[in-house]
N, C-alpha and C positions, 0 to 999 in steps of 0.2 A: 404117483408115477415116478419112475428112478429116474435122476436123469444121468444124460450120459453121460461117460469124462470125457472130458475136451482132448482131443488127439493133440500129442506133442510133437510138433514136428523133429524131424528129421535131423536139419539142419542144426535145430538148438538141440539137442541133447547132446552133441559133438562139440568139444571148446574147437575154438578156431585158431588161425595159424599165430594170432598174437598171442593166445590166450596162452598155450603151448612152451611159445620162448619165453612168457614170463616165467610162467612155473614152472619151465627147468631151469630159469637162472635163479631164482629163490631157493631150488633144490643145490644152485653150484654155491652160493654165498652163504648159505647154511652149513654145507659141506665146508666151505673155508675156515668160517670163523672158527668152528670146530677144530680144525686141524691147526691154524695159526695158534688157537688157545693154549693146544696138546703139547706142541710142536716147537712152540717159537716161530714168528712171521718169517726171519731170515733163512732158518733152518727148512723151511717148507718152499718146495720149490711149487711150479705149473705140475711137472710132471707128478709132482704127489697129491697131487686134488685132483686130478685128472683119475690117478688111478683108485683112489676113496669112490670116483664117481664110476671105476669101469667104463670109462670113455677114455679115449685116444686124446692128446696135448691139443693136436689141432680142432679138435670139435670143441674144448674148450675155448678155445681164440673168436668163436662165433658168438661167445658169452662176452668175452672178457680181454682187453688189451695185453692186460699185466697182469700181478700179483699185487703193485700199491692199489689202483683202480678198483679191485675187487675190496683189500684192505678198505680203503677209502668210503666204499659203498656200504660196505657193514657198519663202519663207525658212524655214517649218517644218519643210518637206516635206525641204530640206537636211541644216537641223539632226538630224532625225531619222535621217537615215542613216547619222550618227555614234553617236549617242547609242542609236536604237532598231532597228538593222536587225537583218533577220530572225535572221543568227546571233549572240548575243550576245556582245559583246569580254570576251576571256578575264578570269579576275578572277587577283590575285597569287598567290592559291593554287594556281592551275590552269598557269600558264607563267611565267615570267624576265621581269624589265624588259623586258631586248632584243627577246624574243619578244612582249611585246606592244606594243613601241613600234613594233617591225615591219607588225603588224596596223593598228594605230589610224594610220599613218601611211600605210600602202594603201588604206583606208578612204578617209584624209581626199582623196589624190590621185586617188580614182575618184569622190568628192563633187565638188571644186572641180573637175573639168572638165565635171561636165555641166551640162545648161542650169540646173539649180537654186541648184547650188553658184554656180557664176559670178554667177547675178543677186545671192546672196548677198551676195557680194564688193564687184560693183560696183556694186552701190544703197546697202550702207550701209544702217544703219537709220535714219538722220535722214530720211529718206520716211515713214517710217510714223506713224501715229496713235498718240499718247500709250502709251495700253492695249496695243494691239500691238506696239510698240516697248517696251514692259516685258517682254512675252514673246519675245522675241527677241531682247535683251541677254540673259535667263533660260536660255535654251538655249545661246548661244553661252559662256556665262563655265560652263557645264556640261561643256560640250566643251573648254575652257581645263583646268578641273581636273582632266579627265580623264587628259589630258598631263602636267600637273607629279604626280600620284600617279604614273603610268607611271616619271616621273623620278628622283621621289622615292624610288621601291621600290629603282630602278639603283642610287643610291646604299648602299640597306641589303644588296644582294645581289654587287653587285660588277659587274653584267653592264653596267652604263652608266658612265662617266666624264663628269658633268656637276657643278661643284658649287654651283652655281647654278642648279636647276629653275625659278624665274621668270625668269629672263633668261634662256635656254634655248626654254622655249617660247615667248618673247616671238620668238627666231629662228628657231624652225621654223613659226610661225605668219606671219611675215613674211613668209619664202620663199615657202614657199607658197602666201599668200595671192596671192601676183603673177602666180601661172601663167597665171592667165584673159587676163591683160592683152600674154600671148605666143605660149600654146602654140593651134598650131590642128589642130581634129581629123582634118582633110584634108590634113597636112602629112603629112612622112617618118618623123616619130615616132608610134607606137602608141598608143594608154591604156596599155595593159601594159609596154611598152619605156619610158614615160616614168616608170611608178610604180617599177618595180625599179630605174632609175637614179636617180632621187630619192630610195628610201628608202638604198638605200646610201649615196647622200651623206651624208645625215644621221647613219645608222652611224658613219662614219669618221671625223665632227666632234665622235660621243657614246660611239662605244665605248671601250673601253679601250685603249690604242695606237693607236688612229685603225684598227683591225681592221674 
């Protein structure tokens, strides 16, 4: 005997009025970073993300206070995808240097190419507002230390060859901070094809014989 399918209500196949304002304000902060990237933050006013979105200045004010506020939410929303994404980075007890500089390094190359990461990069936090630019140096020298413990373990375990962890991630935080400034997501290279060839580089400059 077939059995039936369960009838879906009504109600749930409809997002509801929160569900709504979130994903059009992920569609307006998307829409930002993109244009602050393009743009330059100072050079990009309300009225030119308003009109990226085909919405009127004031329909965006239901989103959004300002222009830093939006800035400000993009660079968190980056940071955090290092720092707080859903699956949490392995800690020293749980896997090897290598194995988590592997991670934190796939991480960071799937961060800095999207539109979050990039605005990231290329606004800098001398845009932002005093207060909010406290929290977003706070987050990013979070994501710094995260790295040099990564580094730091390599050295106690054996699995990295770096003997200098601050000048180390001063060069892997260099490199890749430059990526936004070349790589483009419609070119020949992947997300994926770019991350595995980037973190092997990095491997070969950290492991041990260049392995």
């Amino acid at each position: 005997m077939v059995k039936a399918t369960p009838k879906r209500a009504w109600g749930a196949a409809i997002q509801n009025r929160d569900e709504q304002y979130e994903m059009k304000r992920q569609v307006v902060l998307r829409t930002a970073a993109r244009t602050y990237s393009k743009n330059g933050f100072h050079e990009t006013t309300l009225a030119d993300i308003a009109d990226e979105l085909n919405i009127s200045k004031p329909t965006l004010y239901y989103y959004f206070k300002s222009k830093d506020e939006i800035l400000f939410e993009v660079h968190r929303l980056g940071i955090e995808a290092i720092t707080d994404g859903e699956t949490p980075m392995p800690t020293a007890k749980e896997a090897t240097a290598r194995e988590r500089l592997e991670e934190f390094l796939r991480r960071y190359v799937r961060m800095i190419v999207d539109d979050f990461g990039t605005c990231l990069v290329m606004t800098g936090t001398n845009a932002l507002e005093p207060e909010n630019r406290g929290t977003v140096i706070k987050g990013r020298r979070q994501i710094d230390t995260m790295l040099r413990e990564i580094l730091e373990q390599g050295l106690k375990d054996g699995t990295l060859a770096c003997d200098d962890p601050k000048l180390t991630a001063m060069f892997v935080f260099g490199a890749m901070n430059w990526i936004p400034r070349w790589y483009h997501a419609d070119g020949s290279l992947t997300v994926e094809a770019l991350t595995e060839k980037l973190t092997a580089f990095v491997l070969r400059a950290v492991a041990p014989g260049g392995a």
